[in-house]
N, C-alpha and C positions, 0 to 999 in steps of 0.2 A: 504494500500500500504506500509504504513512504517513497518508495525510489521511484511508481510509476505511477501513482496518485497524484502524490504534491508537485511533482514537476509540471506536469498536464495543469492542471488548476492555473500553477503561476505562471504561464505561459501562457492561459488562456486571460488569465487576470490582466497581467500587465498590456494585451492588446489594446483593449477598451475597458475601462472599470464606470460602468452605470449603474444603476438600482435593475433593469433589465438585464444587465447579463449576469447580475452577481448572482440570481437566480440557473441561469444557463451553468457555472461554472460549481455553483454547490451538484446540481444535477450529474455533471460531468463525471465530478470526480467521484460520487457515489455509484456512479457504473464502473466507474474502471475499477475500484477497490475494489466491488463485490464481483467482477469477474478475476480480480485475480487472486481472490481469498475461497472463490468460490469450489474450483477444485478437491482443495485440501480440505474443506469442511466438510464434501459431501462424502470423500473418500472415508475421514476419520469418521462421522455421525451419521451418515444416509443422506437420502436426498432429501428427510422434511426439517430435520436440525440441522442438516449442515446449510440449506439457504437460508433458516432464520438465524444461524448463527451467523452467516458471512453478511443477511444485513446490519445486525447489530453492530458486530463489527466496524461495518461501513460507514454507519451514522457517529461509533465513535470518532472515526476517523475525521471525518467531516466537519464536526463540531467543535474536535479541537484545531481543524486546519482554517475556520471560517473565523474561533473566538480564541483568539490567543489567550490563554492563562497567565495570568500579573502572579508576584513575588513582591512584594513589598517595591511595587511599583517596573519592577524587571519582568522582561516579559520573556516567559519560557520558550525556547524553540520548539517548532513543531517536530523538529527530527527529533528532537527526547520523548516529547508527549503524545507524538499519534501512534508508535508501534507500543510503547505502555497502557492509553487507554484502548485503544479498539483490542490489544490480547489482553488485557483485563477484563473488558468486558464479553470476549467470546470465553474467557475461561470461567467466567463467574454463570453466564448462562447455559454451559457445560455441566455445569458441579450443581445447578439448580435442577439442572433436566436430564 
């Protein structure tokens, strides 16, 4: 997700940045993440955990690639915080289900 996710986004970002595409580019990058996480979940869980895991996944990814997380006003890099939250949270709805 980080090496072929965030690249895409910002690459699509820094073309044109409007309120219309910023829509276009959350979308973008939530396909590309969940095909390419999508594989391995279906393989490790089946096909009905492994797509609700690889969205979950996707939307962590996403969420941290759209809202950067502050530190005492430092703002975290997405390369620390999207492969941390999106496998935290396929492994938390792993160990749930």
């Amino acid at each position: 997700m980080l090496s072929v996710g965030d690249p895409i986004s910002g690459i699509i970002g820094s073309i044109e940045e409007t309120d219309e595409t910023q829509w276009w580019i959350v979308i973008i990058m939530f396909v590309t993440c969940s095909f390419i996480v999508l594989p391995v979940t279906i393989l490790e869980l089946g096909i009905s955990y492994g797509i609700i895991s690889a969205i979950i996944g996707s939307v962590g990814a996403v969420i941290v690639d759209e809202f950067k997380p502050r530190i005492n006003g430092q703002i975290i890099d997405d390369n620390l915080t999207i492969p941390l939250v999106s496998g935290l949270l396929i492994t938390i709805f792993t160990v749930l289900f």
